[in-house]
Every structure is written in structure tokens, then in C-alpha cells.
PyMOL Python script that loads the backbone (N, CA, C, O; Angstrom):
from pymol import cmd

cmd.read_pdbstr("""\
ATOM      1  N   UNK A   1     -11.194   9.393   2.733  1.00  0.00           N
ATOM      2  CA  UNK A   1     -11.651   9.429   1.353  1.00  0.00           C
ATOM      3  C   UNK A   1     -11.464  10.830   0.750  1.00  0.00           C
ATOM      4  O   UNK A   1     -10.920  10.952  -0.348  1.00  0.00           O
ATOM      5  N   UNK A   2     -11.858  11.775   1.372  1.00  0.00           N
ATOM      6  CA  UNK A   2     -11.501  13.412   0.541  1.00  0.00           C
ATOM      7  C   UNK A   2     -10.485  13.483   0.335  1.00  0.00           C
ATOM      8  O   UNK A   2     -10.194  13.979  -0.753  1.00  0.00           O
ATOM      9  N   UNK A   3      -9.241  12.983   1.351  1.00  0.00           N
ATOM     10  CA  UNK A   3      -7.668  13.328   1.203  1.00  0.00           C
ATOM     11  C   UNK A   3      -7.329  12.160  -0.094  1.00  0.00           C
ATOM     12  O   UNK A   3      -6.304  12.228  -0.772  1.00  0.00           O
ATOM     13  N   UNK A   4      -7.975  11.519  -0.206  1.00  0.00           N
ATOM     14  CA  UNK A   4      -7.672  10.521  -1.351  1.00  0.00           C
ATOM     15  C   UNK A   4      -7.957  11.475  -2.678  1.00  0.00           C
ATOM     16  O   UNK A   4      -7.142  11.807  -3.539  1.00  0.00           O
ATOM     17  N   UNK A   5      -9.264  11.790  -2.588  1.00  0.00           N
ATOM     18  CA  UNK A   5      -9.690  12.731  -3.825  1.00  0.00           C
ATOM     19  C   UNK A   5      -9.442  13.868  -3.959  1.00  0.00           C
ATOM     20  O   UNK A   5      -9.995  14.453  -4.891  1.00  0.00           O
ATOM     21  N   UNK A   6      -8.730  14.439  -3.282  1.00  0.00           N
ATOM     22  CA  UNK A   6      -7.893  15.897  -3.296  1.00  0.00           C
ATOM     23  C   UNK A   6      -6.326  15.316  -4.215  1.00  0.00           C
ATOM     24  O   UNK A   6      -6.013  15.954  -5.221  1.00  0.00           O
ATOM     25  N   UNK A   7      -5.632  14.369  -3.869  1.00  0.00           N
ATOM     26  CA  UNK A   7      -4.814  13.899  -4.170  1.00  0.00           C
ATOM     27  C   UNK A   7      -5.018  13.189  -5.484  1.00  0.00           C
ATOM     28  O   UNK A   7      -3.942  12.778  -5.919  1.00  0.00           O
ATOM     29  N   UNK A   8      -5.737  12.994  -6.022  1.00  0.00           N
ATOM     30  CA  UNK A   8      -6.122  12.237  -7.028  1.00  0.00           C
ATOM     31  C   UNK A   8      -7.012  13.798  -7.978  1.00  0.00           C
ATOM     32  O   UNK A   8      -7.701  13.337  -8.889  1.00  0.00           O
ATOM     33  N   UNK A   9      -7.060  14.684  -7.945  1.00  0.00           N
ATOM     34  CA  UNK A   9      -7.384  15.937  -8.641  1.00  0.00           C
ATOM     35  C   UNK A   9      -6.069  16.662  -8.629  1.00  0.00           C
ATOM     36  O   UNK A   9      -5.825  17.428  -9.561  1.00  0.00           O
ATOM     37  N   UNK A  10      -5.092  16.473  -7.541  1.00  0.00           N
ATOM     38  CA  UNK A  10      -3.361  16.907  -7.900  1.00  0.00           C
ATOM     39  C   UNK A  10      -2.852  16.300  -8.368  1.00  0.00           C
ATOM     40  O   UNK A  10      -1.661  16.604  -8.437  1.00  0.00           O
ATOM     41  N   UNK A  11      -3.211  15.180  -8.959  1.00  0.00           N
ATOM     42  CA  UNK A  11      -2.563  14.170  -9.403  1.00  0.00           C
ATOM     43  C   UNK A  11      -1.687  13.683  -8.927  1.00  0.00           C
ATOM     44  O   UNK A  11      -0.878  13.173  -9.702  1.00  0.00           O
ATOM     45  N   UNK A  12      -1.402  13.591  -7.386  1.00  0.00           N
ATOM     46  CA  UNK A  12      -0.680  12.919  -6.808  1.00  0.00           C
ATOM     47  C   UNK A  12      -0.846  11.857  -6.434  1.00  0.00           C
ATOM     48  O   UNK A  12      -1.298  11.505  -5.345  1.00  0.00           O
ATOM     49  N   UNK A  13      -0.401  11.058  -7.536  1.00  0.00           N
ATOM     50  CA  UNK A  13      -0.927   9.462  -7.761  1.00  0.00           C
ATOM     51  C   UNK A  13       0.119   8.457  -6.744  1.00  0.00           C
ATOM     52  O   UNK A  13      -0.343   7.533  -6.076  1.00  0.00           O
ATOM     53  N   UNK A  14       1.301   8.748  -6.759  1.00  0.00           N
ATOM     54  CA  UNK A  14       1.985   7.879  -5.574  1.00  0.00           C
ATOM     55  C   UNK A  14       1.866   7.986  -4.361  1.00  0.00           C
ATOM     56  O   UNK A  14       1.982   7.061  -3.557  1.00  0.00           O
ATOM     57  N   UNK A  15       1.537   9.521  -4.026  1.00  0.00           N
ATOM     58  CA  UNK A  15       1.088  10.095  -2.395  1.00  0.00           C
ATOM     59  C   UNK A  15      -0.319   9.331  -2.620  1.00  0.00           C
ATOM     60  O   UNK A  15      -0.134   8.347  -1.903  1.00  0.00           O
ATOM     61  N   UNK A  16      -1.257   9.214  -3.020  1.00  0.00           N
ATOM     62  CA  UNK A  16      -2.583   8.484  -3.325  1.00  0.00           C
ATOM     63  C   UNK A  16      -2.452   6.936  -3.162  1.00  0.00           C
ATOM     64  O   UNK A  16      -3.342   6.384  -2.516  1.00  0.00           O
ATOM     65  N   UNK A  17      -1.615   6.305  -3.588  1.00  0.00           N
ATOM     66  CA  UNK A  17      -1.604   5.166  -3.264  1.00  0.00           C
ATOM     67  C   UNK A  17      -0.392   4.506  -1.964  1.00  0.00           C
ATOM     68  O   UNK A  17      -0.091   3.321  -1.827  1.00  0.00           O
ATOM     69  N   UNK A  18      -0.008   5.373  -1.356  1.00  0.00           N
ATOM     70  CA  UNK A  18       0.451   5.200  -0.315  1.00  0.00           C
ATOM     71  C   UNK A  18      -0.547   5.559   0.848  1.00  0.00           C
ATOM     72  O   UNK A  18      -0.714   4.874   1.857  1.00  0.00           O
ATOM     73  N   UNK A  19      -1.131   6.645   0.571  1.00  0.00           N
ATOM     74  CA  UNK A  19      -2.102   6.364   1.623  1.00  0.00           C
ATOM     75  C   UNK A  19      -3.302   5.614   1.702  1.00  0.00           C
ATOM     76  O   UNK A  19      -3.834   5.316   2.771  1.00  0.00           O
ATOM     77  N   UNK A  20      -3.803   5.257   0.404  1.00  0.00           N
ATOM     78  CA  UNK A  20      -4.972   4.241   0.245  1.00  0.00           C
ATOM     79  C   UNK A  20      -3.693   2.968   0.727  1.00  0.00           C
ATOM     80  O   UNK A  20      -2.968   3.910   1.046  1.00  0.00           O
ATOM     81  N   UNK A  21      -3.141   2.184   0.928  1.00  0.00           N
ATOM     82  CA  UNK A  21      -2.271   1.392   1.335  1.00  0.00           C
ATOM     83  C   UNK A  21      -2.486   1.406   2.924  1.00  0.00           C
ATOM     84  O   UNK A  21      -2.894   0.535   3.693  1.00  0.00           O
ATOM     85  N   UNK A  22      -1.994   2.924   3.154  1.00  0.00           N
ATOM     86  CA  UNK A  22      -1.867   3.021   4.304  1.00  0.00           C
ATOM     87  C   UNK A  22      -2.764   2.738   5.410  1.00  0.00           C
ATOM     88  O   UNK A  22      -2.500   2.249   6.508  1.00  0.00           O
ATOM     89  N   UNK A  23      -4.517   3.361   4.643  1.00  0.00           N
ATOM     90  CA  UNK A  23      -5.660   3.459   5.398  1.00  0.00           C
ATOM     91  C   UNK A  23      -6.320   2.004   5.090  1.00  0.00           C
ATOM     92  O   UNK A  23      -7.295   1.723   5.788  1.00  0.00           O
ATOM     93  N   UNK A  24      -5.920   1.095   4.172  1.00  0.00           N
ATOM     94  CA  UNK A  24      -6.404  -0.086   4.467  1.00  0.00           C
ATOM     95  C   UNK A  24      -7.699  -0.166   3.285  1.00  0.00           C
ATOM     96  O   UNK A  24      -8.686  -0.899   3.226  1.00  0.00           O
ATOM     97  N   UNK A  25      -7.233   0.877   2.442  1.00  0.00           N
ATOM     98  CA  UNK A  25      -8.368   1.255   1.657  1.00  0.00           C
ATOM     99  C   UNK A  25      -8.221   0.571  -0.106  1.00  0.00           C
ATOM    100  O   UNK A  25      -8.044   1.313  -1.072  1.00  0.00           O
ATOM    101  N   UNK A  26      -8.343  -0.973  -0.216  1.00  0.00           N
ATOM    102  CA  UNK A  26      -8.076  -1.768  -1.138  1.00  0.00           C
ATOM    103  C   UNK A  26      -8.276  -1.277  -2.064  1.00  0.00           C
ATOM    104  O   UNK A  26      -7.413  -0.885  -2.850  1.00  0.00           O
ATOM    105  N   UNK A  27     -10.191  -1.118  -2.278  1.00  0.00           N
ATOM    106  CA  UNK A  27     -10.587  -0.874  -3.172  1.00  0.00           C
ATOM    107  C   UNK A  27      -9.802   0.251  -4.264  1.00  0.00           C
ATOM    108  O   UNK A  27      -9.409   0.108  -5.422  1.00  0.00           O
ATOM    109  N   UNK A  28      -9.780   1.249  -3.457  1.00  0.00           N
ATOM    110  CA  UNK A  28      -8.859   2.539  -4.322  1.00  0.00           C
ATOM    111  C   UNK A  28      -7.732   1.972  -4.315  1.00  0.00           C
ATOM    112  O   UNK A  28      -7.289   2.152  -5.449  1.00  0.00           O
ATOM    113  N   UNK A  29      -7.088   1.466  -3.796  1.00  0.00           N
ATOM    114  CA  UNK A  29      -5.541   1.472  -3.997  1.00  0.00           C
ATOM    115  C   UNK A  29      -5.839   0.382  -5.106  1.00  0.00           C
ATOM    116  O   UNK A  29      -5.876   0.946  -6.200  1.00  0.00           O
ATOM    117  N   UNK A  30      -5.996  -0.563  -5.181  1.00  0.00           N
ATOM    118  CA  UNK A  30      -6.232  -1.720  -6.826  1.00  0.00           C
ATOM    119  C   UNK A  30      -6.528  -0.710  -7.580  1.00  0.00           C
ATOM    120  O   UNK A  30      -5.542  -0.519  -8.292  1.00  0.00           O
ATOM    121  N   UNK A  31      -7.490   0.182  -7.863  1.00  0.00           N
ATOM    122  CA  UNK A  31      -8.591   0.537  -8.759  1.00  0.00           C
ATOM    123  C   UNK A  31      -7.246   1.636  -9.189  1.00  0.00           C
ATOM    124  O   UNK A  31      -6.864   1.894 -10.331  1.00  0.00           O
ATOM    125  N   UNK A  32      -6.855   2.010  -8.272  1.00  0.00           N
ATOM    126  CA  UNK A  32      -5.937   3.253  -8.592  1.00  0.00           C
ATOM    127  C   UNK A  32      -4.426   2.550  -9.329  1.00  0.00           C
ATOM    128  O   UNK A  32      -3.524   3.215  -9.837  1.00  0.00           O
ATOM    129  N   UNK A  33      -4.461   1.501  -9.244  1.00  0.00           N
ATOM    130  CA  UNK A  33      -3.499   0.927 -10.241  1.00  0.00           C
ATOM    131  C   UNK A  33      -3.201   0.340 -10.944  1.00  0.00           C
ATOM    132  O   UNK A  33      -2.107   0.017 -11.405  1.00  0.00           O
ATOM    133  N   UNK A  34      -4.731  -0.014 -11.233  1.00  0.00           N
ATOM    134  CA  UNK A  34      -5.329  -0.565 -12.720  1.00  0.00           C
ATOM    135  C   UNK A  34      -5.481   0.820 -13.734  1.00  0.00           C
ATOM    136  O   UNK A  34      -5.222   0.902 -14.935  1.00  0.00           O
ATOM    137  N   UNK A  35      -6.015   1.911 -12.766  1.00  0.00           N
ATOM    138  CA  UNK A  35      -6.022   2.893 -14.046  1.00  0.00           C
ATOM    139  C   UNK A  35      -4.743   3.505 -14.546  1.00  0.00           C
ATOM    140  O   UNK A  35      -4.563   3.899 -15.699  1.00  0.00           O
ATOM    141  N   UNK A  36      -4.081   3.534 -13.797  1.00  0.00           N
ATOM    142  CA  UNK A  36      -2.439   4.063 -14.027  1.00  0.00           C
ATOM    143  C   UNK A  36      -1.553   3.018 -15.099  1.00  0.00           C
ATOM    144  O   UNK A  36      -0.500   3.201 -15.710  1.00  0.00           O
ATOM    145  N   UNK A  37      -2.483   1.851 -15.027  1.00  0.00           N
ATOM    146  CA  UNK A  37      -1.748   0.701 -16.400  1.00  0.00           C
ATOM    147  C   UNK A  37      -0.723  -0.137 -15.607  1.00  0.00           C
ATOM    148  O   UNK A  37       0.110  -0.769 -16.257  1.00  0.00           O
ATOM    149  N   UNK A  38      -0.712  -0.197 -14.305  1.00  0.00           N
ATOM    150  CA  UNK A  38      -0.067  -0.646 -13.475  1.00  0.00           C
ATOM    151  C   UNK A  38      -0.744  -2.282 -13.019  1.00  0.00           C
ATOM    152  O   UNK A  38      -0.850  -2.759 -11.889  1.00  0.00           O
ATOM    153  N   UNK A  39      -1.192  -2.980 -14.573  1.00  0.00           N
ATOM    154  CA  UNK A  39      -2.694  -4.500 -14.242  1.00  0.00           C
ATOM    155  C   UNK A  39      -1.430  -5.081 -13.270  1.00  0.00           C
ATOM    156  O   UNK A  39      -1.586  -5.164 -12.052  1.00  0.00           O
ATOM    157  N   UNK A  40      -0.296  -5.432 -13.861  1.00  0.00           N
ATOM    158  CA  UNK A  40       0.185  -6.796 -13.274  1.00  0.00           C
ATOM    159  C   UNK A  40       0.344  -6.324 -11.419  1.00  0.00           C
ATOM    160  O   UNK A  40       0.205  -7.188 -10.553  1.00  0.00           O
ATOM    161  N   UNK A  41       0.502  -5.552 -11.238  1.00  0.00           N
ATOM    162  CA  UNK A  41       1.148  -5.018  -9.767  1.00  0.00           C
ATOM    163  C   UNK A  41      -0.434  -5.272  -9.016  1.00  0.00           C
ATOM    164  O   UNK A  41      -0.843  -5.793  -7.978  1.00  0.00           O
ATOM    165  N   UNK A  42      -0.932  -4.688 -10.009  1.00  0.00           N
ATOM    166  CA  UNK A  42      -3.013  -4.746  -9.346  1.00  0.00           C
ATOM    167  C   UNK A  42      -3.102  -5.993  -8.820  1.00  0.00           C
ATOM    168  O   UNK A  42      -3.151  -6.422  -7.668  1.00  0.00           O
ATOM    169  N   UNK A  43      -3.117  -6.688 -10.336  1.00  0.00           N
ATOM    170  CA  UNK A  43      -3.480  -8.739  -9.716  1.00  0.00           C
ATOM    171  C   UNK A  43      -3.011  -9.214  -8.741  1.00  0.00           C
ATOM    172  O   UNK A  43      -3.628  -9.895  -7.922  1.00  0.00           O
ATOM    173  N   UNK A  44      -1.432  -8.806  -8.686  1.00  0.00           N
ATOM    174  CA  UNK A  44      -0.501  -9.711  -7.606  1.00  0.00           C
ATOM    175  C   UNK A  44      -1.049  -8.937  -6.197  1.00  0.00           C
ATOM    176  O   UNK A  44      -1.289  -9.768  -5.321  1.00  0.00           O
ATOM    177  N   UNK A  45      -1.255  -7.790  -5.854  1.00  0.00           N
ATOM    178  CA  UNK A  45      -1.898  -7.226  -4.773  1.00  0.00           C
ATOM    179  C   UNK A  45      -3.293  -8.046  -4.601  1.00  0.00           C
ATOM    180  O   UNK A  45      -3.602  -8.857  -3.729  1.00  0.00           O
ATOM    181  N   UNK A  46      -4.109  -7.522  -5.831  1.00  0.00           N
ATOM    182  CA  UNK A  46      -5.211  -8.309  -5.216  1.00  0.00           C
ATOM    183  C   UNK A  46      -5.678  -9.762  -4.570  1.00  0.00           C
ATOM    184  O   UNK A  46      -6.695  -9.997  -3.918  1.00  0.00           O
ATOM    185  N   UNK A  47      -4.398 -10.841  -5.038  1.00  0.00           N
ATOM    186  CA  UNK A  47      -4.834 -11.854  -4.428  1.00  0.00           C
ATOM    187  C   UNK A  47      -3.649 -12.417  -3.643  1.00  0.00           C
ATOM    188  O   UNK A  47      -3.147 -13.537  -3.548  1.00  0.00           O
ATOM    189  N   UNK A  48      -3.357 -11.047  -3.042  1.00  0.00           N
ATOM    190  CA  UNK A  48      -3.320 -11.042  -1.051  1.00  0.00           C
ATOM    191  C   UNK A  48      -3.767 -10.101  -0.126  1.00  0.00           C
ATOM    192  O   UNK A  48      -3.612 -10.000   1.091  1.00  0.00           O
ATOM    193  N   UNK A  49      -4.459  -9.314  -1.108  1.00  0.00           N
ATOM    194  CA  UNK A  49      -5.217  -8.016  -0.605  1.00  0.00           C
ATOM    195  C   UNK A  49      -6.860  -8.221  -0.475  1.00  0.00           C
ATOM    196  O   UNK A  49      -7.471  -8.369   0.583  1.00  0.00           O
ATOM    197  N   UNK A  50      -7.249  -8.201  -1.401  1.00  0.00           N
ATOM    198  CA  UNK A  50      -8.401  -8.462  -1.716  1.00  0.00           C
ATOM    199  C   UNK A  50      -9.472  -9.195  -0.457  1.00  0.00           C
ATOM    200  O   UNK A  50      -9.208 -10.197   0.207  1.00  0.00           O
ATOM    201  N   UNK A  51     -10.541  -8.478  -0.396  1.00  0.00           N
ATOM    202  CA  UNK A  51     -11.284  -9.554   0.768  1.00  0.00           C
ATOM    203  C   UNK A  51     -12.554  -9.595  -0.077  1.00  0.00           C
ATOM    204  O   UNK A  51     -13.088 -10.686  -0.277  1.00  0.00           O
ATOM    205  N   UNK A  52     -12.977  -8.676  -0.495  1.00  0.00           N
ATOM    206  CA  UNK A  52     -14.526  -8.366  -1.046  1.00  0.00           C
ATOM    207  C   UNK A  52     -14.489  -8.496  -2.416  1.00  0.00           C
ATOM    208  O   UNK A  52     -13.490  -8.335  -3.116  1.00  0.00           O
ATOM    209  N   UNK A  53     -15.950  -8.884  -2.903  1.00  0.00           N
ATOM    210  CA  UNK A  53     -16.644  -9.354  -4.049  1.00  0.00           C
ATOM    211  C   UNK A  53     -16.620  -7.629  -4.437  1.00  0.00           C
ATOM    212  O   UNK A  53     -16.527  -7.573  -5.663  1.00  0.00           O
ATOM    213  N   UNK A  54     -16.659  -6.524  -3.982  1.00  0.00           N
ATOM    214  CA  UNK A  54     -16.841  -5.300  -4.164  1.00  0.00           C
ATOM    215  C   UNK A  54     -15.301  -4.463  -4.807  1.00  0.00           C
ATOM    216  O   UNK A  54     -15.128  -3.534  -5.597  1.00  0.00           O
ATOM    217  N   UNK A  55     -14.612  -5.118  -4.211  1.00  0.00           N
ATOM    218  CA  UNK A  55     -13.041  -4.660  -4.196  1.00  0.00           C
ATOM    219  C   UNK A  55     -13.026  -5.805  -5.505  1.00  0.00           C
ATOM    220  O   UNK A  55     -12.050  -5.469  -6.177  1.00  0.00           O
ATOM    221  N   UNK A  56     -13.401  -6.499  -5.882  1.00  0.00           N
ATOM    222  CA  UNK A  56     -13.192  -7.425  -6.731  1.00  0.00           C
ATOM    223  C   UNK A  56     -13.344  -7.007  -8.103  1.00  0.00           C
ATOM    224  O   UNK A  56     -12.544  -6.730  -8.996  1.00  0.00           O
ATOM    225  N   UNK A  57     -15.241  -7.057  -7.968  1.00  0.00           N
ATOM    226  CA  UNK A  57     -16.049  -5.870  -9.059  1.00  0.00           C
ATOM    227  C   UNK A  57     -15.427  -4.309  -9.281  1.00  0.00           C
ATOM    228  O   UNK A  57     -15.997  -3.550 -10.065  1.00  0.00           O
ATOM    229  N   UNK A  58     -14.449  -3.963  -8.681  1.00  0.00           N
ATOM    230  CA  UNK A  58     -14.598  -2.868  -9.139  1.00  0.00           C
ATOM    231  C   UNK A  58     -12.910  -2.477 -10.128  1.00  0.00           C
ATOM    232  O   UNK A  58     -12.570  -1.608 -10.931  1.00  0.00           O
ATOM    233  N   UNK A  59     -12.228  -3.703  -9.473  1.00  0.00           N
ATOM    234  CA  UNK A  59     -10.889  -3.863 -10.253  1.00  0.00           C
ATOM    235  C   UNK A  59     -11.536  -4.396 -11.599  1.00  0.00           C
ATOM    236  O   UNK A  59     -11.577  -3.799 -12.675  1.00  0.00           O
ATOM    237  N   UNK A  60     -11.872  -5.248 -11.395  1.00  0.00           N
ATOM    238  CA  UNK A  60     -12.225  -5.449 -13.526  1.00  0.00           C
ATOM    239  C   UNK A  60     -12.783  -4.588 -13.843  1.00  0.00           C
ATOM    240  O   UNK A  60     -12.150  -4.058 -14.757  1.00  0.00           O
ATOM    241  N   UNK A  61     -14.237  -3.727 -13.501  1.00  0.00           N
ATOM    242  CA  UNK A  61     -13.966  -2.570 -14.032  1.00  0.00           C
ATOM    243  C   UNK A  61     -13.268  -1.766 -14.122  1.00  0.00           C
ATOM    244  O   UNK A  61     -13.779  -0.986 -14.925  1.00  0.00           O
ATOM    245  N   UNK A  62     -12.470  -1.442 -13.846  1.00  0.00           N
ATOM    246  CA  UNK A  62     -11.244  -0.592 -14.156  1.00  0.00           C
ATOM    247  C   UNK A  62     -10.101  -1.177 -14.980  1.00  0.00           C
ATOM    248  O   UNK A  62      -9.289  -0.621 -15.719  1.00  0.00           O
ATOM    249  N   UNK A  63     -10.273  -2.491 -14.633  1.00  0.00           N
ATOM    250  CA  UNK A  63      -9.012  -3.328 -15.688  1.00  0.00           C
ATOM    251  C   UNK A  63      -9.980  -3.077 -17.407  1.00  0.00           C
ATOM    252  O   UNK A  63      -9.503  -2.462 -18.361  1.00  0.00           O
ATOM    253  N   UNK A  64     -11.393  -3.749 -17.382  1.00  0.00           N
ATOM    254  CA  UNK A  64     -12.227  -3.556 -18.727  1.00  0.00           C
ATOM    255  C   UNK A  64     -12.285  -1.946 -18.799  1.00  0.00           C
ATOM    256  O   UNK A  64     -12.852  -1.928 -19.892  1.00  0.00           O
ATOM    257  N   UNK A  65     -12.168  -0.852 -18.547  1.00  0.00           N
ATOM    258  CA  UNK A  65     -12.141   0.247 -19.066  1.00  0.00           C
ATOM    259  C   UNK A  65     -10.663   0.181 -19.580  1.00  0.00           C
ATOM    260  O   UNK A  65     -10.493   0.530 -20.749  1.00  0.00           O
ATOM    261  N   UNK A  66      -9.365  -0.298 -18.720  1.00  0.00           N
ATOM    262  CA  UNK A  66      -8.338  -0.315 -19.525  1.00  0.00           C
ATOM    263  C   UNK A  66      -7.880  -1.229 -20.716  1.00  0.00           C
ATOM    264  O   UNK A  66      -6.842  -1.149 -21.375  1.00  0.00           O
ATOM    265  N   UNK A  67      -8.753  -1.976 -20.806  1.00  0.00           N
ATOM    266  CA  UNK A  67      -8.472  -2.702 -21.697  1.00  0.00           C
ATOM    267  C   UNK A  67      -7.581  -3.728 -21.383  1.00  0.00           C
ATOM    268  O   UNK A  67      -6.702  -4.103 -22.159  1.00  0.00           O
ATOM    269  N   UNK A  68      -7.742  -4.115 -20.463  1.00  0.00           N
ATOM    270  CA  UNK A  68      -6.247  -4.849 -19.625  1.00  0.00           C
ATOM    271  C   UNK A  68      -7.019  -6.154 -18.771  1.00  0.00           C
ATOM    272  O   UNK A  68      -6.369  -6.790 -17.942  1.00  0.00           O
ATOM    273  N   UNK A  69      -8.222  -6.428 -19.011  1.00  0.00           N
ATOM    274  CA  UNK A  69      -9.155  -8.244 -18.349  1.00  0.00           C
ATOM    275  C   UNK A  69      -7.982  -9.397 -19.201  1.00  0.00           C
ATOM    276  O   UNK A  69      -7.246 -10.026 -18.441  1.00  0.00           O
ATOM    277  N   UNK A  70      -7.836  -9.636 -20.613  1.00  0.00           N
ATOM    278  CA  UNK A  70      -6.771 -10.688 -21.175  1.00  0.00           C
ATOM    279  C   UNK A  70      -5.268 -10.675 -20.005  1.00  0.00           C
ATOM    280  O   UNK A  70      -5.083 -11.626 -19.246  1.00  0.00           O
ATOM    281  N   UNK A  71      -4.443  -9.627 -20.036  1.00  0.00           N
ATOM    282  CA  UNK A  71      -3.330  -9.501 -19.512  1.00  0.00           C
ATOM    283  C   UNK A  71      -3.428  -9.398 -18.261  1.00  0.00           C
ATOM    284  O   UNK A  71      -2.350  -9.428 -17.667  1.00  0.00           O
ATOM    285  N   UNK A  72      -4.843  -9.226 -17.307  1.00  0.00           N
ATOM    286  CA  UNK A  72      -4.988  -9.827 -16.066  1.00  0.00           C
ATOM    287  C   UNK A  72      -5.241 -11.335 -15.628  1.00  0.00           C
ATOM    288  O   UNK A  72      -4.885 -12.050 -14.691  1.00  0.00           O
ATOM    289  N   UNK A  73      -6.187 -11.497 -16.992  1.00  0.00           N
ATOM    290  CA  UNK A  73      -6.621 -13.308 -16.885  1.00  0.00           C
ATOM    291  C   UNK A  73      -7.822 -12.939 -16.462  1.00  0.00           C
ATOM    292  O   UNK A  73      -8.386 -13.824 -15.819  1.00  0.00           O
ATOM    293  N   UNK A  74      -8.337 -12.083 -16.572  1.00  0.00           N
ATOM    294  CA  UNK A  74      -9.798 -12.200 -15.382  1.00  0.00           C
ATOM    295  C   UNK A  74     -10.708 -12.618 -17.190  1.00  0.00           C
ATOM    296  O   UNK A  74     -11.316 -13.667 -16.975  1.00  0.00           O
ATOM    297  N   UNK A  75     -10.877 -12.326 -18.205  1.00  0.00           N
ATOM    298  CA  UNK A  75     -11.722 -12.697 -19.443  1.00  0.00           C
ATOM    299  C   UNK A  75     -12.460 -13.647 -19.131  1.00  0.00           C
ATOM    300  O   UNK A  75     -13.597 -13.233 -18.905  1.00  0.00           O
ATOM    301  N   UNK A  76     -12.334 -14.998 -18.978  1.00  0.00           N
ATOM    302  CA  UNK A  76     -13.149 -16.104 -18.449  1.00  0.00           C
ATOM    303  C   UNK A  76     -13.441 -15.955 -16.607  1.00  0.00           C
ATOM    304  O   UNK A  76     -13.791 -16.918 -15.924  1.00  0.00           O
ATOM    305  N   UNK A  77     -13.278 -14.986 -16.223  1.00  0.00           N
ATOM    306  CA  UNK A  77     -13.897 -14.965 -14.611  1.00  0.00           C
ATOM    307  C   UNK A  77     -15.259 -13.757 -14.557  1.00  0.00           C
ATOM    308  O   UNK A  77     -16.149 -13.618 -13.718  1.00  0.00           O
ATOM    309  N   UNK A  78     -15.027 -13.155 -15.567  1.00  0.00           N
ATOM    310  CA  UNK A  78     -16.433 -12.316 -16.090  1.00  0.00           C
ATOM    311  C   UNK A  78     -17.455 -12.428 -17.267  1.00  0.00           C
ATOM    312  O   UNK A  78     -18.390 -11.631 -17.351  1.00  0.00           O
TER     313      UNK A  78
END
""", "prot")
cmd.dss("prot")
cmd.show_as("cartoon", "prot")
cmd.util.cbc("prot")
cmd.orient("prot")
């Protein structure tokens, strides 16, 4: 998690999501590519990624801060 957030204050957003990938670490890796405006790549990950109601909750928030729940489809799942 620090090497995530060191990387994510360098803004090294592709080294960041290769290793959230790498470490198995969903939550950030979705969340980290919902905020980058990256919804459609998010969704299609998340539902073969996804295990948790937590990893779940925390992609629509990040999709509803982007403004991006319609162009995910999630609007009627929240």
C-alpha cells in the first residue's frame, strides 16, 4: 500500500496500476481507473475481478465522483 501511494503522489499512474494488478490489489487498481476516466476498462475488469461488496462500493464511488454511474450502467444498481 505505501509503494502504491508514493506512486500515486508521482503520479505514476501506469507503474500504480501495474502493481495494484500485480499485488492482487482490486480495489485500487478499479478505483484507480475510474479516476483516470478509464469507466469502460473499470467495468469490464470489475466483473472478472471483482470479489467484494467493498471493491464494489468503492468503484461507484469513484465512478459518481466522475460522473461516469450512466456510462457504467451502475444508475439503477445504486
Amino acid at each position: 500500500m505505501i509503494r502504491l501511494k508514493i506512486l500515486e503522489r508521482q503520479k505514476r499512474y501506469q507503474e500504480y496500476l501495474y502493481l495494484a494488478s500485480s499485488e492482487g490489489q482490486t480495489k485500487q487498481y478499479l478505483t484507480m481507473l475510474g479516476r483516470l476516466g478509464r469507466v469502460e476498462q473499470a467495468v469490464t475488469t470489475a466483473q472478472s475481478r471483482m470479489s467484494t461488496m467493498e471493491e464494489a462500493f468503492a468503484l461507484a464511488q469513484t465512478l459518481q465522483s466522475q460522473g461516469a454511474l450512466q456510462q457504467a450502467g451502475l444508475n439503477t444498481a445504486l
